[in-house]
Every structure is written in C-alpha cells, then in structure tokens.
C-alpha positions as CSV (number, residue, x, y, z in Angstrom):
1,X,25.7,-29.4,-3.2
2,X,28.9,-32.1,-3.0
3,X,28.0,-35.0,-5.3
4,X,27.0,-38.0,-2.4
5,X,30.2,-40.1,-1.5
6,X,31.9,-40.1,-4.8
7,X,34.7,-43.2,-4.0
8,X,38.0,-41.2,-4.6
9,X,39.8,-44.5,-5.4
10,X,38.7,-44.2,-8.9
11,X,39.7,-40.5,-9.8
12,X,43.3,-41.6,-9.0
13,X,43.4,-43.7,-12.3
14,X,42.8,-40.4,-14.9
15,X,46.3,-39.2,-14.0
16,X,47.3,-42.1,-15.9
17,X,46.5,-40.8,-19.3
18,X,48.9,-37.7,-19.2
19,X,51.4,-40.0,-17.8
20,X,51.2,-43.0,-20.6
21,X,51.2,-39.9,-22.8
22,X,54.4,-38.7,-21.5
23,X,55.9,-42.0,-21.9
24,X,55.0,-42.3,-25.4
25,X,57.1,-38.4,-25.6
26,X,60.2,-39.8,-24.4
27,X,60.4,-42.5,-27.3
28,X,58.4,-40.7,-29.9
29,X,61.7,-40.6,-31.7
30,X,62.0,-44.7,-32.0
31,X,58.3,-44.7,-33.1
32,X,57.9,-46.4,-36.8
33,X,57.6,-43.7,-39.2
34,X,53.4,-44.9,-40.0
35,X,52.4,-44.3,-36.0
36,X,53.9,-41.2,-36.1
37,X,51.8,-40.1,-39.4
38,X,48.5,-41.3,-37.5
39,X,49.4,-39.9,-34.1
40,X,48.3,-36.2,-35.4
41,X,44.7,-38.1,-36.4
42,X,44.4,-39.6,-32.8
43,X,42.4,-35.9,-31.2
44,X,40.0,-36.2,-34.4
45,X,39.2,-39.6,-33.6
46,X,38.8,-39.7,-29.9
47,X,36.8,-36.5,-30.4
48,X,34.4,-37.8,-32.5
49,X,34.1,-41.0,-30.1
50,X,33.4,-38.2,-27.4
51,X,31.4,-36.3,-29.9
52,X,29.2,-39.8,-29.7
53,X,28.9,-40.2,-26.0
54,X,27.7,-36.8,-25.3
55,X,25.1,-36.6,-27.7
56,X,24.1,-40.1,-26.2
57,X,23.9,-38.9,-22.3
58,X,23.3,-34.9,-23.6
59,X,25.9,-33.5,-22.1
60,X,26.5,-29.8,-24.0
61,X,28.9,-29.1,-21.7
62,X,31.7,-32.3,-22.3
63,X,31.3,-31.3,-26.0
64,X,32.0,-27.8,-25.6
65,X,35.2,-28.8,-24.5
66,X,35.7,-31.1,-26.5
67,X,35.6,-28.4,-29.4
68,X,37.5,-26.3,-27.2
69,X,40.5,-28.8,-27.1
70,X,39.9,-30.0,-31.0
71,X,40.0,-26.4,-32.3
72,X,42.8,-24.6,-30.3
73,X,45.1,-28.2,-31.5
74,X,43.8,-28.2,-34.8
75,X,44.6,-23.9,-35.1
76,X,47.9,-23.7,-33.1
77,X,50.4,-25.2,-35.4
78,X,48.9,-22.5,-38.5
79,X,49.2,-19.6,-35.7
80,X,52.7,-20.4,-34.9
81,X,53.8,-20.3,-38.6
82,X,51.1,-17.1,-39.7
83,X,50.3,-15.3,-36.6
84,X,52.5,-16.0,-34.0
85,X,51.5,-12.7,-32.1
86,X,47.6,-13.8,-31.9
87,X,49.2,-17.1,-29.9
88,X,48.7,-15.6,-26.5
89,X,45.6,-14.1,-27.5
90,X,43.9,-17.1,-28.2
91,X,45.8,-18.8,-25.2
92,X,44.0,-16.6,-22.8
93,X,40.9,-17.3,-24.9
94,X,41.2,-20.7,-24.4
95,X,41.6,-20.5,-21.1
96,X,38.7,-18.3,-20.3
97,X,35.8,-20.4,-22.4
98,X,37.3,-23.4,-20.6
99,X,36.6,-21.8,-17.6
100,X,33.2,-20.6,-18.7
101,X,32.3,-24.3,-20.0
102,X,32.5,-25.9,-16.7
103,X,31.2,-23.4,-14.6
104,X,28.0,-22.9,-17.2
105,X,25.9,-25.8,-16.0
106,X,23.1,-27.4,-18.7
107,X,20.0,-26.0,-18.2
108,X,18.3,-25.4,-22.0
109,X,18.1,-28.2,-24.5
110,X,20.7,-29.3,-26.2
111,X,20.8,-27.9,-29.3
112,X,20.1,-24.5,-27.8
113,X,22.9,-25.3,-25.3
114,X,25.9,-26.0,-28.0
115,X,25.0,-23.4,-30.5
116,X,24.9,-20.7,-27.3
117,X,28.6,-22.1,-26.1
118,X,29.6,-22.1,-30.1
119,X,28.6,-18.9,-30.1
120,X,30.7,-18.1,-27.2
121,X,33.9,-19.3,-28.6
122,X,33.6,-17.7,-32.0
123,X,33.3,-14.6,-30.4
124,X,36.2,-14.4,-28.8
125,X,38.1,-15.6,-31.9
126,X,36.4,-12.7,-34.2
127,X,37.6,-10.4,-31.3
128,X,40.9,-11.7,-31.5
129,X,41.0,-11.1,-35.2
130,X,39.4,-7.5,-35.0
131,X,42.1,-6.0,-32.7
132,X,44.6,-7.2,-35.1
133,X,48.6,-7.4,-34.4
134,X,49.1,-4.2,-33.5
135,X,45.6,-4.9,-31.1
136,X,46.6,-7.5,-29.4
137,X,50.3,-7.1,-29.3
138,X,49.6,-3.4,-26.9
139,X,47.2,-5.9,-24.5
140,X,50.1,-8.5,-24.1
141,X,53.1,-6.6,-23.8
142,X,52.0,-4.7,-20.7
143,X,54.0,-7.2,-18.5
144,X,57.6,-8.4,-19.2
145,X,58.3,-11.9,-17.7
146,X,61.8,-13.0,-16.3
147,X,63.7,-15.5,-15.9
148,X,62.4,-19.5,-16.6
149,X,58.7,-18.1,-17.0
150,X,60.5,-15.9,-19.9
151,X,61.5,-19.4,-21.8
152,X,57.7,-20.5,-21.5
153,X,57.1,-18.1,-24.5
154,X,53.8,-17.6,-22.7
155,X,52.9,-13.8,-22.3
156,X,52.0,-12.7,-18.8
157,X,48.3,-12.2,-19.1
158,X,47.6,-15.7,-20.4
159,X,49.6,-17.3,-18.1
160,X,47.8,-15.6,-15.4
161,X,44.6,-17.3,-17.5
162,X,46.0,-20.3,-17.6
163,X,46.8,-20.1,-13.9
164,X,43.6,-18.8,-12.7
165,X,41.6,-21.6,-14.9
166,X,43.8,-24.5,-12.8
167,X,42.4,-22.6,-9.7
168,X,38.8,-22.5,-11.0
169,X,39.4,-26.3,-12.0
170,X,41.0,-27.5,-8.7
171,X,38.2,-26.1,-6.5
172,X,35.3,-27.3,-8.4
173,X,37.2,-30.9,-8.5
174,X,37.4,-30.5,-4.3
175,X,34.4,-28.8,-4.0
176,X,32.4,-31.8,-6.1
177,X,34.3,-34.8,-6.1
178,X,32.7,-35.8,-9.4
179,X,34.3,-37.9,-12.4
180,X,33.0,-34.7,-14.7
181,X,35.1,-32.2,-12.4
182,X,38.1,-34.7,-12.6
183,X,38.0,-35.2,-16.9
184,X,37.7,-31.1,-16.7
185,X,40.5,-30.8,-14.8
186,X,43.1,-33.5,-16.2
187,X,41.8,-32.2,-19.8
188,X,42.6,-28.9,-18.6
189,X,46.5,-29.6,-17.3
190,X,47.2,-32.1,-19.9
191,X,47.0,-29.3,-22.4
192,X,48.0,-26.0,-20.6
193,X,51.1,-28.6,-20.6
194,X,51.1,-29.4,-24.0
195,X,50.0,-25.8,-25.7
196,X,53.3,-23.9,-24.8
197,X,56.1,-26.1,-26.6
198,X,53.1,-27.4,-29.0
199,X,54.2,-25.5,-31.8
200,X,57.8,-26.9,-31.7
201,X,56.7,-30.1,-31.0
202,X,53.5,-30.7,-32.8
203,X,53.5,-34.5,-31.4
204,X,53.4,-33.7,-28.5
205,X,51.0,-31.6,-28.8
206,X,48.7,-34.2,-30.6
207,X,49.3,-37.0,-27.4
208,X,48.4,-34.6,-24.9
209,X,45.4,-33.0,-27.0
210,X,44.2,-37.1,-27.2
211,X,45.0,-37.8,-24.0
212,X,42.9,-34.7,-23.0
213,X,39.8,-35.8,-25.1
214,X,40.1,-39.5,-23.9
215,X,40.0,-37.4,-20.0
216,X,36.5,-35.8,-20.6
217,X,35.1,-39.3,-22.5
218,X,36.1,-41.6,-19.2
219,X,34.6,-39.0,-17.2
220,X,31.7,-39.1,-18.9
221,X,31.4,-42.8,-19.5
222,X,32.6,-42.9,-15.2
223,X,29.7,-40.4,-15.0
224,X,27.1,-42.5,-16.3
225,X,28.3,-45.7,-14.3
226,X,27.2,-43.6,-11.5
227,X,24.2,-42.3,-12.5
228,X,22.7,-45.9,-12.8
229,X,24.4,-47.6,-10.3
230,X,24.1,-45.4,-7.2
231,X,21.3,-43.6,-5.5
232,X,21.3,-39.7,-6.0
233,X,19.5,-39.1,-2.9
234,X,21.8,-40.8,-0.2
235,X,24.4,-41.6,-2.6
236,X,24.0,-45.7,-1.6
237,X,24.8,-48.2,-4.4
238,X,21.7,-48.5,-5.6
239,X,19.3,-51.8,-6.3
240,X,21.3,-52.8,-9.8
241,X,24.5,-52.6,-7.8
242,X,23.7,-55.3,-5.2
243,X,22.1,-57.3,-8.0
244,X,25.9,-57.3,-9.4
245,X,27.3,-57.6,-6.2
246,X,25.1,-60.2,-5.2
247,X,25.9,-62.5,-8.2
248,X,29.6,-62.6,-7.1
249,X,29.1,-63.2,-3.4
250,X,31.2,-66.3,-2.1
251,X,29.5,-69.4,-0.2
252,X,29.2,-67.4,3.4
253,X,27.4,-64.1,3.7
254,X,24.9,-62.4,5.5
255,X,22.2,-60.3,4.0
256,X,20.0,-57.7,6.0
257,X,16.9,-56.0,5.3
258,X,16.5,-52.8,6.9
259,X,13.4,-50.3,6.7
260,X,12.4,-46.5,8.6
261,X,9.7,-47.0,10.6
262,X,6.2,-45.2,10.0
263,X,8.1,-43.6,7.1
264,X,4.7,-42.6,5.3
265,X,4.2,-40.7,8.8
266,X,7.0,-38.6,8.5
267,X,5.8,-37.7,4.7
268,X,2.1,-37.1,5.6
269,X,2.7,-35.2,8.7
270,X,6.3,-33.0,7.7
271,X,6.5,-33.1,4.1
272,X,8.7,-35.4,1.5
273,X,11.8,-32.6,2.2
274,X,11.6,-33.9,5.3
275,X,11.4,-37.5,4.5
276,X,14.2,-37.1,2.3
277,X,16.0,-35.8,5.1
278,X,15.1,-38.8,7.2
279,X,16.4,-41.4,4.4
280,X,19.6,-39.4,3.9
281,X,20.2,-39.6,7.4
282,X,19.4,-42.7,8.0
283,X,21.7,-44.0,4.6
284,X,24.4,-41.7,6.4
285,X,24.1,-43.9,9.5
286,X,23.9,-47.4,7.7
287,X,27.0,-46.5,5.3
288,X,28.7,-46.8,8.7
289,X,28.1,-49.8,10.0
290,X,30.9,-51.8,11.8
291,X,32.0,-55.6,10.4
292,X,32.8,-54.8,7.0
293,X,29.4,-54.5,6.1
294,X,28.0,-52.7,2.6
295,X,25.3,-50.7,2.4
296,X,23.2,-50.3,-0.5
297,X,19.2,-48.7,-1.1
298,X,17.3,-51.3,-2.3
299,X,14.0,-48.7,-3.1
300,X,11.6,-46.6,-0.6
301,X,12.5,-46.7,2.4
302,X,14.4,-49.7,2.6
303,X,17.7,-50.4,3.0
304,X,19.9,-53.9,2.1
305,X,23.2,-54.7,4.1
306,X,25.4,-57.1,3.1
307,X,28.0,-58.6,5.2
308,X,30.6,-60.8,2.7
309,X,31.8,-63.8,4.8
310,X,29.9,-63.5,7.7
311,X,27.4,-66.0,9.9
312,X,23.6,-64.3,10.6
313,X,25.4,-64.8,14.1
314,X,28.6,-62.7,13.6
315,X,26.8,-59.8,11.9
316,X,23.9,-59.4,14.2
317,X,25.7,-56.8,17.0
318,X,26.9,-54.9,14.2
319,X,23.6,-54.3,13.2
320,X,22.1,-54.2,17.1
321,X,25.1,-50.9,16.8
322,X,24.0,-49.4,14.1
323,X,19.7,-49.7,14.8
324,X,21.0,-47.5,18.5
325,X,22.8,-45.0,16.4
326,X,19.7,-44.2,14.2
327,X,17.4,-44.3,17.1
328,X,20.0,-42.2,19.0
329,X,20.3,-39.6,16.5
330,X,18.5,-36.6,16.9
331,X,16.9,-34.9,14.3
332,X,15.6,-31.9,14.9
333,X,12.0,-29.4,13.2
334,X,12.2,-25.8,13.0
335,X,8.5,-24.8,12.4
336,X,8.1,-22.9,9.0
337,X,7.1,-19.7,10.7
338,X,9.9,-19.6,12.9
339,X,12.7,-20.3,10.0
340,X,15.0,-17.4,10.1
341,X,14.8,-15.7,6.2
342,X,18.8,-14.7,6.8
343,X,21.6,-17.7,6.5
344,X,23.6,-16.3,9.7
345,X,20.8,-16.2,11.9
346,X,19.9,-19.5,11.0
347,X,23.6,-20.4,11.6
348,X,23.4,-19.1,15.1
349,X,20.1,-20.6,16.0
350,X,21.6,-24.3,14.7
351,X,24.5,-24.1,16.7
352,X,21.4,-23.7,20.0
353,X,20.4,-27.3,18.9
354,X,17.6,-27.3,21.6
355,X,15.8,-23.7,21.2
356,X,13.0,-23.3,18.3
357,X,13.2,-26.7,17.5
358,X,11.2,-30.4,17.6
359,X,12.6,-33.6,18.0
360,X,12.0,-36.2,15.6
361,X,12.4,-39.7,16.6
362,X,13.6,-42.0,13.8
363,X,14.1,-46.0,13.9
364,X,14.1,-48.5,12.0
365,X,13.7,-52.4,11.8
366,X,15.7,-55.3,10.6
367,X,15.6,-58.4,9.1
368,X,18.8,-61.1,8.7
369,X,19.2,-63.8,6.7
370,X,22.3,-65.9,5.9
371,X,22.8,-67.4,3.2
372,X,23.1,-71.7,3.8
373,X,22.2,-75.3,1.6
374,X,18.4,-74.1,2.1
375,X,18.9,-70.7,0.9
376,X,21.6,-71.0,-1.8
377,X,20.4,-68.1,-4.2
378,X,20.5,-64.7,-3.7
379,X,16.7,-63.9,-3.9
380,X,16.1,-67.0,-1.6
381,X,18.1,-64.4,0.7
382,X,16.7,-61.6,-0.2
383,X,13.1,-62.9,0.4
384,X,13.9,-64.9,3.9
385,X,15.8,-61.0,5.4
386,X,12.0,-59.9,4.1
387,X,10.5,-62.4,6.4
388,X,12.1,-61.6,8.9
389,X,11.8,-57.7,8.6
390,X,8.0,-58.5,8.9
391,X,8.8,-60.5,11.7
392,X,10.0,-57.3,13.2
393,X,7.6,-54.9,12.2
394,X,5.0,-57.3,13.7
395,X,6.7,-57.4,17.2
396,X,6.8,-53.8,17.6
397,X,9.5,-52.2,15.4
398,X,12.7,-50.9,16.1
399,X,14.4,-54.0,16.3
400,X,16.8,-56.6,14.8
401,X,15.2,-60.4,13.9
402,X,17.0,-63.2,12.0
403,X,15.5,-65.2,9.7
404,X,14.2,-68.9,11.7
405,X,15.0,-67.4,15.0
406,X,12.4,-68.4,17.8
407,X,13.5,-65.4,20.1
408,X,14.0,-61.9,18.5
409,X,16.7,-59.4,19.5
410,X,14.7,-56.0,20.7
411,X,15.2,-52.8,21.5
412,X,16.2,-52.2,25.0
C-alpha cells in the first residue's frame, strides 16, 4: 500500500548530499592536510549519530544498513591491498544484503531483528572466505567484460548485483514514495559510485560512504516528521500540523470546520473498514478543494480547512464545491457473501459499478469562521467554525454555515 500523499518536493533535496560530496572530490587536493586526516573518521561518526536515531525510533532495518555501508568502507581498502580477488565477491554481497535489508520489513523486536540481519551478513562473508581464491575467482570469471565496463574493474556478476539492487531500489522508491525508500536508494547509488575506484581513492570513498550514512539518517529523521505530523489514515496533516500552521497564519484567513454526517451510522451499521473507507474518501475529496485551500484532520471524523488570505465570503463557494463532490460521490457495498474470493473476478465485477453492489450516501456539514478584531486568535477561530458546524448540523446537515450568518447556505 503507497504511503498517503508523500509531498515529492522534499525527496528532491537528498540528491544534494552526493552532489556537495562530489564537490568536496574535485578540491580534495587543496584541502588542509588536518581535514583530510579526519575525513576517513567522518562514516564512523555519522554512523554512530545514525546508530542513535534508530535505536531511538527502532528502526532495525536503517541500522542494518548502516552496518552494511560502515563495514564494506571500513573492509575495502585491506581487501584491495590483501585480497584483491574476494573484492567482487563481497561487492555482490553487498549488494545482495542491501537488497535483502530493504525488502525485509520489521516485524520482530528489535534486538531479535538486528542480530537475525547480523547474522545474515556474516554469513555471506564466512562464505566468501570458505570458497577461498581459487573459490571465488572460478564464480567471477565466467563472464569477460569489454570495453569502458572493462576499466570499472568490476566483475560481471556483481555488476549485474549492483545493477539489479538499483532496480530493486528504484521501484520500491516509485512504488512507495517514502523518505525511507528515498535514504535506501541515495545510500545505495552514492556508494555503488564510490566502491569501484574506492580503493584508489580511499577519500573518496570515505565522502560518499558519509554522505551515504547522512542519506539513511535524514530519512529517518524526514520519516519521523511524518509520522507525527500527518495522518496515516488519509494521509491529511494532522492536528499538530495546523496547530504550527496556525501560529504563522497572517491577519486575513478563513478557517472551516468540516464533519461526515451520521458517521457513528456508518460504523455501527458496515463496520469501522468501512468507516475508514468513508474518511479516506472523504480526506481524498477535501485535499481537493479549489481556492488555495489546506486540508488537514483535526481528529474523528472531522476535518479543518484553512483558506490563507481569504474573507469567510471568498472561500464559501469553494467549499459549497467541494460539500457537492462528497455528496456526489458514489460509494459503493458489496455484501460479504457476494465478495468474489478471486482478485480478477473481483476486478471484473468493479469495473460493473452498478451490479452486486449498495450505494452509500456520504455528506457532510460545515462550519466557517474568519478570522477579524473579535476573533484575533486561532482557537477563537477554531471555536466560532465549531459554532457554526453546529449550526449546521442543527438545520439539517449537509450544508455550509458561516459563523454570525442569519441565513445559512444549504444543500440544493
């Protein structure tokens, strides 16, 4: 299931880090002699900073790649001196317990979790070791490489590792949209860039392995941000993000309280999987209303709108639009008896939107406040749009009523 409306805009800033890193390469050489002594230090720190934020949030996962990263930087310079024909070996292995990493989600504790995925990756490495040079030198010299892939120095099979772990990477990033998926991925490339030419050039090697590590901490760090200020069910900003946004408003705005109509209904008489389908729809609606207006959940069944320099007046048909287009849209019950057990046939019976299936009616009702001299804070706001939401409960439901207004604006 696609993490709820991830904003984009904020992935774009992680390609950042392999580009300040590249920066740093080209200049590396004018560096003062004591950064370029601490500049091999750099992964250790950041890893022990990431070390820190994922035993925080317990997330097994960012630290076992975190380790991955620490230990194939920390090993590769002492393989290309002593075992340079275990280097695509253990390039391949990387690759593969990447891949492994982010596709194993956290399901045990902790503890349990790390030791299983340290277990992992010293298995590989043992297996490396057992089949020896003679081993692992018949495994990767089945396939002769040509021309500029030849000057990578990377054997076939571990480049088709390295290839196939982008791949995994990219379509769990598209698939997901989440800031974990995009610290996996940029981790990932900013070291299958690095690992290559990072025994001729152990500082690069060292930027890119930082960079990588500093990757997978904003993510999880972005990660978090999201988990406390947006909704997981409709994927709304939730309640602490208006307060913020609230608290930065300018001198003219419009505030609107909507809520789902007999919404303890739907839960008594379908079920709260069905409820939670009504309040994802209905989020899914509000998210696009006209007029530059923001959604956000503000708990329940309710629903806050905010409408940044905008009269009560000015933002009221944009709301009149959006109250049709809930009670417009048509959900529709498939009694449990009747649900196909097969995914296909319950493919082609969805695309027959009127056979086998009930109509369920959803509105809601609104209240709009603006914010003026007499109602200068936000809570004063908040708690005049509430008002008026009774208002229209009280005069029927399904309807749109503004704070001090004599004459409310119903439902046609």
């Amino acid at each position: 299931m696609r993490y709820p409306h991830i904003p984009w805009l904020p992935l774009l800033f992680y390609p950042a880090l392999p580009v300040a890193a590249a920066v740093g390469l080209l200049f590396w050489r004018e560096w003062p002699p004591a950064l370029t002594l601490i500049v091999p230090f750099v992964p250790w720190a950041m890893a022990l900073i990431g070390a820190a934020i994922c035993l925080m949030y317990q997330r097994s996962q960012t630290l076992a790649l975190m380790l991955c990263v620490l230990a194939v930087t920390a090993a590769w310079p002492t393989l290309a001196r002593e075992a340079p024909w275990a280097m695509g070996a253990v390039l391949a292995w990387w690759s593969l317990v990447y891949t492994i990493n982010a596709l194993w989600s956290e399901r045990s504790s902790m503890l349990i979790d790390v030791g299983l995925r340290i277990g992992l990756m010293a298995a590989g490495v043992a297996a490396i070791a057992l089949a020896g040079k003679d081993g692992v030198g018949g495994i990767f010299s089945t396939i002769a490489l040509q021309g500029m892939l030849a000057r990578l120095g990377v054997p076939a099979e571990a480049l088709v590792a390295l290839l196939a772990t982008g791949l995994t990477l990219t379509l769990l990033l598209l698939r997901y949209g989440r800031p974990q998926q995009a610290g996996q991925w940029l981790g990932f490339v900013c070291m299958a860039w690095a690992l290559p030419r990072g025994a001729a050039h152990p500082i690069e090697l060292a930027l890119m392995s930082a960079a990588s590590l500093t990757a997978l901490c904003i993510s999880l760090a972005h990660e978090g941000f999201h988990m406390a200020f947006r909704d997981e069910l409709t994927g709304l900003p939730g309640r602490r993000a208006l307060n913020e946004r609230l608290q930065r408003m300018g001198r003219v705005y419009t505030l609107a309280m909507a809520d789902v109509d007999h919404f303890k209904a739907f839960n008594d008489t379908h079920g709260h999987d069905v409820g939670d389908q009504v309040l994802r729809m209905v989020a899914s609606q509000l998210r696009r209303v006209p007029g530059g207006g923001h959604a956000y959940r503000y708990g329940g069944e309710e629903f806050t709108l905010v409408f940044p320099g905008k009269t009560a007046a000015e933002a009221m048909p944009h709301l009149e639009t959006v109250r049709r287009a809930i009670e417009a849209y048509q959900m529709r019950l498939r009694d449990k008896p009747a649900r196909p057990k097969a995914d296909q046939i319950g493919q082609r019976r969805r695309g027959n939107r009127g056979r086998g299936s009930r109509p369920l009616r959803v509105t809601v009702s609104i209240g709009v406040a603006e914010r003026s001299d007499a109602l200068r804070a936000p809570d004063a706001v908040i708690k005049a749009a509430d008002q008026a939401l009774y208002k229209a409960k009280d005069g029927g439901r399904n309807q749109v009523c503004a704070y001090g207004a004599r004459r409310r604006s119903a439902a046609a």
